[in-house]
C-alpha positions as CSV (number, residue, x, y, z in Angstrom):
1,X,0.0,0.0,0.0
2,X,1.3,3.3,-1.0
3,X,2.2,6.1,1.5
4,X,0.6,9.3,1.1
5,X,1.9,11.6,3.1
6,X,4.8,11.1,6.3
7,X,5.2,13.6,9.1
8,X,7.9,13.2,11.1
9,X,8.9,15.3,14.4
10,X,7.1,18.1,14.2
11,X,6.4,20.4,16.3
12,X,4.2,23.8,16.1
13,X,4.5,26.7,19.1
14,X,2.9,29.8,19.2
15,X,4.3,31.7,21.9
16,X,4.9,30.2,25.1
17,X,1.6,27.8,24.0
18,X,3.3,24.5,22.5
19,X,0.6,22.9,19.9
20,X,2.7,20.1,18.4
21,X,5.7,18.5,19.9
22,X,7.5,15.8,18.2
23,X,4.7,14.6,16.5
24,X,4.2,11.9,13.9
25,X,1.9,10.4,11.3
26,X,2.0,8.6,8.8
27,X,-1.0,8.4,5.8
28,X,-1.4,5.1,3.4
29,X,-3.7,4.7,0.6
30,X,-7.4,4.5,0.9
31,X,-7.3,5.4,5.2
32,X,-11.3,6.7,6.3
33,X,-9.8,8.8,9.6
34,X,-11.4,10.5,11.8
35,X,-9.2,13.5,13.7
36,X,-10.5,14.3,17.2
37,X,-9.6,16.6,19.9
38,X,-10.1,19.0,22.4
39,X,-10.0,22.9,21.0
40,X,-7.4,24.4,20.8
41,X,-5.2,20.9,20.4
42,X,-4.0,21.5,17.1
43,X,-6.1,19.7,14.1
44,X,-6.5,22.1,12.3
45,X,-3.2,24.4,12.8
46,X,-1.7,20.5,11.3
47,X,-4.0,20.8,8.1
48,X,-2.6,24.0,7.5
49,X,1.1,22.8,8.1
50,X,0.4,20.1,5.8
51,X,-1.1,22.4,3.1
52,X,1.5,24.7,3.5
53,X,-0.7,27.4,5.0
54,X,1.3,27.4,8.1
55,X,5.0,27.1,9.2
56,X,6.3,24.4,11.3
57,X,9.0,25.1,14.2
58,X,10.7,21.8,13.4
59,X,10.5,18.9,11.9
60,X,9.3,17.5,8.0
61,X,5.8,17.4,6.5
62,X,7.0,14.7,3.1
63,X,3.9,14.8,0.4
64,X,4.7,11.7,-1.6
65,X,5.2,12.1,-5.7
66,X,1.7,11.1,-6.8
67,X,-0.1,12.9,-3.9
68,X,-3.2,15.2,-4.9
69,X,-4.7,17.0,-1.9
70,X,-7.9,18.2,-1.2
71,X,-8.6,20.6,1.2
72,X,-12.1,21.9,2.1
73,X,-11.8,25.2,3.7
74,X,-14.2,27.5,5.8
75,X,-13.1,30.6,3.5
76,X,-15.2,31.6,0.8
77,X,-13.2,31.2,-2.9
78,X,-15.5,32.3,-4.8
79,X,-16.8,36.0,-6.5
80,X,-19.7,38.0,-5.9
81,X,-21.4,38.1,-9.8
82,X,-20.1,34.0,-10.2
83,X,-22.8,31.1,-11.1
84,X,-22.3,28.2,-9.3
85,X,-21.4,26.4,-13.1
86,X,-18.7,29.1,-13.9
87,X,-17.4,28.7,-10.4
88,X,-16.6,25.1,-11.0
89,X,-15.3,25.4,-13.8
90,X,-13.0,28.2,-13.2
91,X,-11.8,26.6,-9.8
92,X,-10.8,22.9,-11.2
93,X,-10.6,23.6,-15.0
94,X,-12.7,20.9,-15.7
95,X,-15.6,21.2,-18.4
96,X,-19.4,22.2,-18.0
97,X,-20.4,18.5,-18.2
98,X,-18.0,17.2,-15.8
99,X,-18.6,20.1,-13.2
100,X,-22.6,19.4,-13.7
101,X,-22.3,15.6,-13.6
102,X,-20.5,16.3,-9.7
103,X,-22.7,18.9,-8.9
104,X,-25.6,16.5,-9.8
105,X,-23.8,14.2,-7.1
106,X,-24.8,16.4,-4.7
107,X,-28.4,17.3,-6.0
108,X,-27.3,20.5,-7.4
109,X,-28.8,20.7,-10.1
110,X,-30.6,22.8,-13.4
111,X,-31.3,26.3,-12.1
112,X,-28.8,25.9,-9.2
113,X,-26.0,26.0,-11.4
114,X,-26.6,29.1,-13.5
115,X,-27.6,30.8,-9.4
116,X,-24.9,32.9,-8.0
117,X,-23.2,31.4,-5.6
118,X,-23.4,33.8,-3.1
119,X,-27.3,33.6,-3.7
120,X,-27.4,30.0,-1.9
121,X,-28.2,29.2,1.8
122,X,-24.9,28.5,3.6
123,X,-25.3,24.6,3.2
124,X,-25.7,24.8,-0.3
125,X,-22.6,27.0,-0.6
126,X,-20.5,24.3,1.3
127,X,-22.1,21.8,-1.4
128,X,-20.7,23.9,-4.1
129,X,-16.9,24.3,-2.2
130,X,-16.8,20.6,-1.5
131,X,-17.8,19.8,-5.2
132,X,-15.3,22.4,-6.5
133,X,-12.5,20.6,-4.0
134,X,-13.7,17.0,-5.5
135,X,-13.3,17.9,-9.1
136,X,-9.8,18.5,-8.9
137,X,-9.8,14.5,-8.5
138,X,-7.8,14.3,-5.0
139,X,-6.4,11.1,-3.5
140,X,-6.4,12.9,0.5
141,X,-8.9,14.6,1.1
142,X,-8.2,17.0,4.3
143,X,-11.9,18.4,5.8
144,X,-11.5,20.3,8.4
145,X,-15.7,20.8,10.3
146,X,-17.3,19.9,6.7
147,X,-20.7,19.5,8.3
148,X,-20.5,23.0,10.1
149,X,-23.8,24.5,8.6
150,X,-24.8,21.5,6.2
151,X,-28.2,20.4,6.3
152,X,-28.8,17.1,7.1
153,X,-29.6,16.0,3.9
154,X,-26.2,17.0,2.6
155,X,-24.7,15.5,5.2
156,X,-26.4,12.0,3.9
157,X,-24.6,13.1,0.9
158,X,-21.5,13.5,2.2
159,X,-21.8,10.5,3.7
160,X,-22.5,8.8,0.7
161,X,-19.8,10.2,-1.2
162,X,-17.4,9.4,2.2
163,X,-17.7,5.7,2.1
164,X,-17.6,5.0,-1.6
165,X,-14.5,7.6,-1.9
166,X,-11.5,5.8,-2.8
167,X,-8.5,7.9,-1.7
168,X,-8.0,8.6,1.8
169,X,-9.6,10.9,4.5
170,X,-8.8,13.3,7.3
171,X,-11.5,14.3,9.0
172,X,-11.9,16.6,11.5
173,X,-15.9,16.8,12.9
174,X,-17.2,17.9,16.1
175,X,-20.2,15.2,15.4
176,X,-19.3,11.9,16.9
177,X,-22.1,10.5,14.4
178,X,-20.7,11.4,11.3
179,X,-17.4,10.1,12.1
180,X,-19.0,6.5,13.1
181,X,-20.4,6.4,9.7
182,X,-17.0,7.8,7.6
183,X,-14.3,7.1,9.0
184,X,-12.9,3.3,10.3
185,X,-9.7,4.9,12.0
186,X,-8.8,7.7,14.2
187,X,-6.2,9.9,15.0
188,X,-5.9,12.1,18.5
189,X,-3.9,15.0,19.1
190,X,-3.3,15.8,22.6
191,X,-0.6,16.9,24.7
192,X,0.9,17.9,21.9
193,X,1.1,14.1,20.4
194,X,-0.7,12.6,17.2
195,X,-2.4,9.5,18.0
196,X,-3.0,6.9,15.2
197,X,-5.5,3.8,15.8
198,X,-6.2,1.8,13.2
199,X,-10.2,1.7,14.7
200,X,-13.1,3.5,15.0
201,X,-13.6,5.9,17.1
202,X,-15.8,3.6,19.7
203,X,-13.6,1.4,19.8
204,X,-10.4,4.0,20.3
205,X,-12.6,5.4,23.2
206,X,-12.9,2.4,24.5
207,X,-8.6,1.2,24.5
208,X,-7.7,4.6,26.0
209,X,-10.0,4.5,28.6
210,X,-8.7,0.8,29.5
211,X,-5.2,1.8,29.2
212,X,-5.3,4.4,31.5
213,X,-7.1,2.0,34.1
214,X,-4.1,-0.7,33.6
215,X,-1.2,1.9,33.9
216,X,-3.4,3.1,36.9
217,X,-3.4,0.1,38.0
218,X,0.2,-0.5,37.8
219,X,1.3,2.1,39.2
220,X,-0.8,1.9,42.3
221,X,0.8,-1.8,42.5
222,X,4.6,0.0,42.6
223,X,3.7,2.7,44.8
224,X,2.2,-0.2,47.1
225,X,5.7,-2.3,46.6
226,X,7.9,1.1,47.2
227,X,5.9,1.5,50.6
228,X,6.9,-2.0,51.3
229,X,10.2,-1.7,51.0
230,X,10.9,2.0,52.2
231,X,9.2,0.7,55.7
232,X,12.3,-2.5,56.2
233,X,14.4,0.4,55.2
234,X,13.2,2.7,57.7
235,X,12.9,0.3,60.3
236,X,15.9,-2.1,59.9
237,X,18.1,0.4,58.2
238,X,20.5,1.2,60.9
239,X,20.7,-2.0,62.3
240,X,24.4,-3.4,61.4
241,X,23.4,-7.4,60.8
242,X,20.3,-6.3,58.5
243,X,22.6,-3.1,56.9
244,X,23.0,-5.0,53.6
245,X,19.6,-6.0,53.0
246,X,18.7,-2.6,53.6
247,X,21.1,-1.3,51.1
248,X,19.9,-3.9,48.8
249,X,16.2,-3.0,49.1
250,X,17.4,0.8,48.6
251,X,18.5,-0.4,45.0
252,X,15.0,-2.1,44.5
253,X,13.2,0.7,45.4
254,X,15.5,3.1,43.1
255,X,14.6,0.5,40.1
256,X,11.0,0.7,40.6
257,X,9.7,3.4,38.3
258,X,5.7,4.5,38.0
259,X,4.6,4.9,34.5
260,X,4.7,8.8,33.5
261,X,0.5,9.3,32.5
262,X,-0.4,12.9,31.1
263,X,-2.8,14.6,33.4
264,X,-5.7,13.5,31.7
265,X,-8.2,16.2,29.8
266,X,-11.2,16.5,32.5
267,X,-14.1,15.6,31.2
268,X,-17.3,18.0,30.6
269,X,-20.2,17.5,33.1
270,X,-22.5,20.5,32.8
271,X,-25.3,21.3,35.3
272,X,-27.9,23.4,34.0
273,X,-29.2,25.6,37.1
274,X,-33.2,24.2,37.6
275,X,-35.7,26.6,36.4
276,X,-39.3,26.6,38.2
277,X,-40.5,23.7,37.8
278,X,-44.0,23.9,36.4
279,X,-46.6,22.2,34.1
280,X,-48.6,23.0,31.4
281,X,-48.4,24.6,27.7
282,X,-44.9,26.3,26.9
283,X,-45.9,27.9,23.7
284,X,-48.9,27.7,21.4
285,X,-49.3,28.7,18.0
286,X,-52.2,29.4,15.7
287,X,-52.3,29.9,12.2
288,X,-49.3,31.4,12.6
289,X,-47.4,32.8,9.1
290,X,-43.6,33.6,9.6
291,X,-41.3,35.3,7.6
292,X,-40.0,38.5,6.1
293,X,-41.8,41.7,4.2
294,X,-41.5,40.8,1.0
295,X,-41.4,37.2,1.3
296,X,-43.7,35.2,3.3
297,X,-41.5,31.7,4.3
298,X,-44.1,29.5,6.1
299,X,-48.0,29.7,6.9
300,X,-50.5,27.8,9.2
301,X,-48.6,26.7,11.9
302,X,-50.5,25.0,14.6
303,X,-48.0,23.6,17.4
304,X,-48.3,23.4,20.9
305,X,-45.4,22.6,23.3
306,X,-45.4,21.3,26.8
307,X,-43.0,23.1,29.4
308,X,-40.2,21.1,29.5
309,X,-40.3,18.9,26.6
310,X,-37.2,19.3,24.3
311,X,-37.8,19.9,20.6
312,X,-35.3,19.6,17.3
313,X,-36.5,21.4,14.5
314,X,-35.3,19.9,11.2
315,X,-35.7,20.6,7.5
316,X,-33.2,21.4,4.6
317,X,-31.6,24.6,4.5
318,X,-33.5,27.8,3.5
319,X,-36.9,26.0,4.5
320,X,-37.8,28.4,7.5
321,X,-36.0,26.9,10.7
322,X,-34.1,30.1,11.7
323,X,-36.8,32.5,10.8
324,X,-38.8,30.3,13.1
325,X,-36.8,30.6,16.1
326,X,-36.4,34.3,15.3
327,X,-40.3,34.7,15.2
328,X,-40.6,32.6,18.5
329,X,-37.5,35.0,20.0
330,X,-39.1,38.0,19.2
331,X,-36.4,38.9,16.8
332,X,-38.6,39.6,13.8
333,X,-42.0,40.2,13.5
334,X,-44.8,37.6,12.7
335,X,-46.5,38.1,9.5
336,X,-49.9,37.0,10.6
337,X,-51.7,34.7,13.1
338,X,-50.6,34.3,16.8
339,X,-48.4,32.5,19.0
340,X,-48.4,32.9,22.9
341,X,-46.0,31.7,25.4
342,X,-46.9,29.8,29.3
343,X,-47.7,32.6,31.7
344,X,-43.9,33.8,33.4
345,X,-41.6,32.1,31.1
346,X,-38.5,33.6,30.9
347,X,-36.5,33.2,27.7
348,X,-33.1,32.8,26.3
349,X,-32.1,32.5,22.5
350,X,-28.9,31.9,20.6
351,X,-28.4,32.0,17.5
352,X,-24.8,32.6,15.4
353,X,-25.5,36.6,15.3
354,X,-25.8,36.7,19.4
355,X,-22.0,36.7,20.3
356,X,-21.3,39.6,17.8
357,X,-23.1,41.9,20.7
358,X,-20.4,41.0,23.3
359,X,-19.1,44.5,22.8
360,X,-18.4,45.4,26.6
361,X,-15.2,46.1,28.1
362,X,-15.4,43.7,31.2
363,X,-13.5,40.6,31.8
364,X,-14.8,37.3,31.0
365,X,-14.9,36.5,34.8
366,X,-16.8,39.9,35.4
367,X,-19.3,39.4,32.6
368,X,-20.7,36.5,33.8
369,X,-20.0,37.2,37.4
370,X,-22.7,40.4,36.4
371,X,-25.0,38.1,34.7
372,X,-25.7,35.4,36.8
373,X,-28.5,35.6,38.8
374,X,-27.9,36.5,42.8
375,X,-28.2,32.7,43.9
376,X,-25.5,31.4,41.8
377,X,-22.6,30.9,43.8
378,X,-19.1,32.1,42.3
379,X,-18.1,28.4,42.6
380,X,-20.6,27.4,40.2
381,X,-19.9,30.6,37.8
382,X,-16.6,29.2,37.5
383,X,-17.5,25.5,37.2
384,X,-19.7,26.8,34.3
385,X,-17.1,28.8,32.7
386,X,-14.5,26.2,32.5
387,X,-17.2,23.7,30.7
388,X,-16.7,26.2,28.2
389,X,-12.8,26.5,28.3
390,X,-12.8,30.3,30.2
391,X,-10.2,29.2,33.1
392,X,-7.0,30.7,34.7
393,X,-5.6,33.2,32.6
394,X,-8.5,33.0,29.7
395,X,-11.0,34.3,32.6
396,X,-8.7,37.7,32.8
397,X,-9.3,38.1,28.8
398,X,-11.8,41.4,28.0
399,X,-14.6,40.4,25.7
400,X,-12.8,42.3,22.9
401,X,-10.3,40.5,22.3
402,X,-12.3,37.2,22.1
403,X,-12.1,35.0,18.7
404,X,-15.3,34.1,17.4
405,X,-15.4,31.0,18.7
406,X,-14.9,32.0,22.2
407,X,-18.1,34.2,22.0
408,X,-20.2,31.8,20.9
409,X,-19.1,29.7,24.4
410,X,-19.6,32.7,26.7
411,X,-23.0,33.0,25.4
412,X,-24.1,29.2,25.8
413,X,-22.4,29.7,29.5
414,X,-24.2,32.9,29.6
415,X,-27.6,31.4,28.6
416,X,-27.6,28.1,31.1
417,X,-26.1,29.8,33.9
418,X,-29.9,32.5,33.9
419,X,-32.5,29.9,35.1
420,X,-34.5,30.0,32.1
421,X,-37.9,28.3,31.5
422,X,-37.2,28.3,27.9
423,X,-34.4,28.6,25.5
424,X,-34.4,28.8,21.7
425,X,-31.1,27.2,20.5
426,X,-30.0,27.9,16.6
427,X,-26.8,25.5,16.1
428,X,-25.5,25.6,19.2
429,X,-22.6,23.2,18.9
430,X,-20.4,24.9,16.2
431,X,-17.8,26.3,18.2
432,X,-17.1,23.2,20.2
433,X,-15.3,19.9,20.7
434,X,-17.7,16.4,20.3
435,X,-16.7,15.8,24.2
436,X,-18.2,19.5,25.1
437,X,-21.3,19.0,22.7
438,X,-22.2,15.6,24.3
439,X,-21.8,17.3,27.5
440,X,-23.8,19.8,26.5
441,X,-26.8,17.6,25.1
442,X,-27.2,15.4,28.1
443,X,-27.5,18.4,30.6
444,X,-30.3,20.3,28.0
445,X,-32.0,16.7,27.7
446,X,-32.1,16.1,31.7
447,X,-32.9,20.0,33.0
448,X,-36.5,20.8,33.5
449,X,-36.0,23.8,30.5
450,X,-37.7,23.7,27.3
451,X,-35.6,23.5,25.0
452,X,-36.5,24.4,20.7
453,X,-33.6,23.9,19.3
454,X,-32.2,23.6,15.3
455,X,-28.8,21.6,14.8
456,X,-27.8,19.1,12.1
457,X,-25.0,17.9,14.7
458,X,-27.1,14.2,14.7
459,X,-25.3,13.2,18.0
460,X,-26.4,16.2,19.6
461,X,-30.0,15.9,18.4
462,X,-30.3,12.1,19.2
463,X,-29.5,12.8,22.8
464,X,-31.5,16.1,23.4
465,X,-35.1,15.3,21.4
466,X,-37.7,13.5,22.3
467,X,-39.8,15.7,19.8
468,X,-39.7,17.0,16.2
469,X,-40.7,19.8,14.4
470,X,-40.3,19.9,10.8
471,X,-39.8,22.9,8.2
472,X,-40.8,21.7,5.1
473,X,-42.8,23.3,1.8
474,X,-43.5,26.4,3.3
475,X,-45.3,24.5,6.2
476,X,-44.2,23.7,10.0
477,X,-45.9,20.6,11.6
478,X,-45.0,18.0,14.2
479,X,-43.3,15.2,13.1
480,X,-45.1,11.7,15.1
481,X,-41.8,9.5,14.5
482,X,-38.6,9.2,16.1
483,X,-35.5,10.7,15.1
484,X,-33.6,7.7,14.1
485,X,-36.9,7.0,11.5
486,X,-36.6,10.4,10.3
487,X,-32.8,9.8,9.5
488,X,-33.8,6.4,8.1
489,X,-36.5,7.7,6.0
490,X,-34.8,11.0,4.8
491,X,-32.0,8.9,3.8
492,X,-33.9,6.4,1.5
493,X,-35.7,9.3,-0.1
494,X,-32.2,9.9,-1.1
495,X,-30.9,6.8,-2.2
496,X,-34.1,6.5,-4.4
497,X,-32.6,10.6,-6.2
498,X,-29.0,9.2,-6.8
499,X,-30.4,5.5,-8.0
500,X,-28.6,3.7,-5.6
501,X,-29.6,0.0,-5.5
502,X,-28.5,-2.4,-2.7
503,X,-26.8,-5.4,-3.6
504,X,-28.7,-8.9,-3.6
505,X,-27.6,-11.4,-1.0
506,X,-25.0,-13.9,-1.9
507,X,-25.9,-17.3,-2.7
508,X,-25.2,-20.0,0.0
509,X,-23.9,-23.7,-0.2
510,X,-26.5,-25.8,-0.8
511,X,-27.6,-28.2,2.1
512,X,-28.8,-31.7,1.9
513,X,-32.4,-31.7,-0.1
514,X,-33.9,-33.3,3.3
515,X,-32.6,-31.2,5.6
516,X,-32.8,-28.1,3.3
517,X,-37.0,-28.5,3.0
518,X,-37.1,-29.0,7.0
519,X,-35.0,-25.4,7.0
520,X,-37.8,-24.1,4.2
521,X,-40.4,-24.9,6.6
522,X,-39.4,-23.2,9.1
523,X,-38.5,-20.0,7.9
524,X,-42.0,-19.9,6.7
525,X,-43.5,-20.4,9.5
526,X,-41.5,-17.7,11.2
527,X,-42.8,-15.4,8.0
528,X,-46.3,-15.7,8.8
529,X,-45.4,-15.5,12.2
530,X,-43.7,-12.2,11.6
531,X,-46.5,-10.7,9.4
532,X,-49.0,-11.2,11.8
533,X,-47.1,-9.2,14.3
534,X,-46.0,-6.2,12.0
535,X,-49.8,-6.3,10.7
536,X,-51.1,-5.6,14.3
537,X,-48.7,-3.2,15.5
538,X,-49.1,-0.9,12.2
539,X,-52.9,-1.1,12.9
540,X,-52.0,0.2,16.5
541,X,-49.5,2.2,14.8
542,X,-52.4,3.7,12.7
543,X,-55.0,4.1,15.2
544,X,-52.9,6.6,17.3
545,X,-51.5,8.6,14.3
546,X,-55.6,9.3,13.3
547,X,-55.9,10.6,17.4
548,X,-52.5,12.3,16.8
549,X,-54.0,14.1,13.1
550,X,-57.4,14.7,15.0
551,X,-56.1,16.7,17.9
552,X,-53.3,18.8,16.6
553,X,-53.0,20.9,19.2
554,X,-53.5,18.0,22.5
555,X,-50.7,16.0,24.0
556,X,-50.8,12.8,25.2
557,X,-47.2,11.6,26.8
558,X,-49.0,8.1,27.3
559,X,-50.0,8.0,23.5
560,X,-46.3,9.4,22.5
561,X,-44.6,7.0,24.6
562,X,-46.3,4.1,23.2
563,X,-46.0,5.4,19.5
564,X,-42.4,5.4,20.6
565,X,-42.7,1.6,21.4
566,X,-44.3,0.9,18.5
567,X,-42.0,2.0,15.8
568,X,-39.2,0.5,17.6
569,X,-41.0,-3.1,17.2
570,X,-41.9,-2.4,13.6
571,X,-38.4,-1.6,12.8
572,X,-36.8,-5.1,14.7
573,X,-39.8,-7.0,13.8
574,X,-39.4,-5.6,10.1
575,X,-35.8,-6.4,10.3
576,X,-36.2,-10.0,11.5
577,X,-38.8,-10.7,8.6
578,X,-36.2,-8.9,5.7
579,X,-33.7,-11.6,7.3
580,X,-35.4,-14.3,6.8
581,X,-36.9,-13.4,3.6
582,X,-33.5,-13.6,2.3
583,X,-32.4,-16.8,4.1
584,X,-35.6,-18.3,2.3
585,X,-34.6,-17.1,-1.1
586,X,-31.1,-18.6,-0.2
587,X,-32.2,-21.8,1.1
588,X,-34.8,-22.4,-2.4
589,X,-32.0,-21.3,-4.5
């Protein structure tokens, strides 16, 4: 197998702040690998070193003969009057068919490519900077947050595109999701090291946790021997007939050496403070129309959420979801028809725009020191500020001087540190590292706030929801399924656009003809068995989606729970009969 690329010693400073130090990789053909890290640990200053964007200290970045890469930035490449078509074809020199046959790839396609680029929603602009980076036919692909702003049906895409690619990957995502379902290796960088495991990331997880717990354990086991030895020492030591043996367990103790381990990275564990704890309606909306003067985006929205429930709102891009949660916000103005939020809610909304108003002078430790609400203790200010990465000298830092990404984390620790019934969330989890996102997630999914929230961060939303709204056609309505169906379904919808068609079973080996009809037999019986089952729980399944249509504006946590149930035993019970559907067509040849 052919080697890529080789890095060897490097190391990467700025300041007094060490990045890299005597790091090393090395990239084969055809490697899927997913780069993870805290912020801040240096993936993508080591993209930039290996594009040449960026100097190193010391040390060699080697780019093989034969090596094409591909490098997705954040930074727009493209000018204001240019089509989409002319863009791609001025970026990779490649012809009008070939740029429209990619483009097609990712469902851009007819009017979309004669559209200025700058026109598009910013998923669709990400589309078109991917598809100008695959047309210049890399073999390593470097993509560094590609599904920051992607929708997620061009993240399916991606996906798509991901596991049939044949040249090799770096990945850098803050979505633990999308890197299951790309990448089958992973590299680490922290402490300044690179990390290669020739795994997924579960199962990296997994070996470094246990690693640490053995070299824990070792080290406990020396520490304990040490103690044993040090106490003859101390208490036979200057005793002249035991003088040697004292000496001699000196020299054992001297050879026993503890295994240096890194002080680990802590891990995230955020506490949302409680808010009143109270039941009943959250919001209500009625024939609500949203959007902007000249342009209405959605009409006739009926919804009503309870207080505390926690709801992702999903749809492509451009559909409506922000100018949603800015309607709900009180950001812009409704266009017609009313919405009306529980009696005393108090509520908090983020959105990409927010941090831009951080224009005060203060500290970071005096901004949220003035924010918080009297009964937060200064303990938990700071607990809450260091879940965001604000400690020691980054507390001291005026709000000025902040990067982008740093404002976006003082205003989520702004926002859950205020005690608020509700809060309206528009992609929340840009700015930060999978571990702070999943941290994040399972305090939102287990406080008593109500949380409406958009993200296409699937990890995120998987833990949080346990409701859906969806932004589709100019209409926003509930959506009675689970999450993982809505994935499942959005993602065949799909497959059915690009003609993809799943391969047929293999053929087995023949069995003896009387043991073979005894096999037949039985898998038919376990058929009928199975359709029986599925035929029941679809007409349950049926029954409550009728109560669901008929009383739009009720909820029934009994009825939702068990429509929860009920899918889930569709989708096994569906499963079981598509595998033995196929081990009957195997067995009758």
């Amino acid at each position: 197998m052919a080697t890529l690329l080789q890095i060897n010693g490097l190391s990467k400073s700025y300041g007094a702040q060490t990045i890299l130090e005597d790091a090393g990789l090395v990239i084969n053909e055809r490697q899927k690998i997913g780069v993870i890290g805290r912020n801040g640990a240096g993936k993508s200053t080591l993209f930039k070193i290996i594009v040449g964007n960026e100097e190193l200290d010391e040390g060699t970045v080697n780019v093989h003969e034969g090596t094409r890469i591909g490098y997705l930035t954040q930074h727009s490449e493209y000018e204001e009057d240019e089509s989409v078509i002319d863009y791609l074809m001025r970026s990779s020199g490649k012809k009008d068919w070939e740029c429209g046959k990619m483009a097609g790839s990712f469902q851009i396609k007819g009017e979309q490519l004669d559209a200025k680029v700058v026109s598009l929603a910013g998923g669709y602009q990400m589309r078109v900077k991917l598809i100008a980076t695959l047309l210049k036919d890399p073999n390593l692909l470097l993509l560094d947050e590609p599904t920051n702003y992607l929708d997620l049906s061009t993240q399916l895409l991606l996906e798509h595109f991901l596991r049939n690619y044949k040249g090799s990957v770096l990945l850098i995502s803050h979505d633990r999701e999308f890197i299951k379902r790309t990448c089958n290796e992973t590299v680490e960088i922290e402490h300044g090291k690179i990390t290669l495991y020739p795994r997924s990331i579960e199962e990296y997880l997994v070996y470094k946790e246990e690693q640490l717990s053995r070299i824990e354990g070792l080290n406990i086991k020396t520490e304990q021997k040490k103690k044993h030895l040090q106490s003859f020492v101390d208490r036979f030591g200057a005793k002249a007939s035991k003088a040697s043996q004292a000496q001699s367990k000196m020299k054992q103790i001297e050879k026993l050496k503890t295994i240096e381990v890194n002080h680990p990275l802590s891990t995230t564990t955020i506490v949302i403070p409680p808010a009143e704890d109270k039941k009943g309606i959250a919001l209500k909306t009625e024939n609500l129309e949203i959007g902007y003067s000249d342009k209405s985006i959605a009409q006739e929205i009926n919804l009503e959420i309870e207080r505390g429930q926690k709801i992702a709102v999903l749809g492509d891009n451009g559909q409506g979801k922000t100018t949603l949660l800015k309607t709900l916000a009180g950001e812009i103005d409704k266009l017609s028809g009313n919405y009306k939020w529980g009696h005393n809610i108090k509520i908090a909304y983020y959105a990409q725009h927010i941090p831009a108003t951080l224009n005060s002078n203060e500290t970071v430790k005096a901004y949220l020191k003035r924010i918080a609400p009297p009964d937060i203790s200064e303990q938990d200010i700071f607990k809450m500020a260091g879940n965001f990465l604000f400690k020691d000298e980054a507390l001291k830092k005026k709000l000025p001087v902040l990067s982008g990404g740093e404002k976006a984390r003082l205003c989520l620790a702004k926002i859950l540190l205020q005690k608020n019934q509700v809060i309206l969330l528009d992609e929340p989890t840009n700015h930060l590292d999978f571990e702070t996102v999943e941290a994040l997630a399972q305090a939102l999914r287990d406080s008593n706030v109500t949380i409406i929230f958009v993200s296409h961060n699937r990890t995120f939303v998987e833990i949080v929801a346990n409701g859906i709204v969806e932004v589709k056609n100019a209409r926003v309505t509930r959506y009675h399924h689970n999450y993982e169906e809505y994935v499942y379904h959005l993602q065949k919808n799909i497959e059915e656009d690009l003609g993809i068609i799943e391969e047929p079973p293999l053929n087995l080996e023949k069995e003896e003809r009387k043991a073979l009809i005894k096999k037949v037999k039985e898998v038919k019986k376990r058929l009928k068995y199975l359709e029986k089952e599925i035929i029941g729980l679809e007409e349950e399944k049926t029954i409550l989606l009728e109560w669901f249509e008929e009383n739009p504006t009720e909820y029934s946590e009994e009825k939702t729970k068990r429509l929860a149930e009920i899918e889930k035993k569709i989708i096994e019970k569906e499963q079981e009969w598509m595998e033995a559907e196929i081990d009957l067509e195997v067995k009758q040849g």
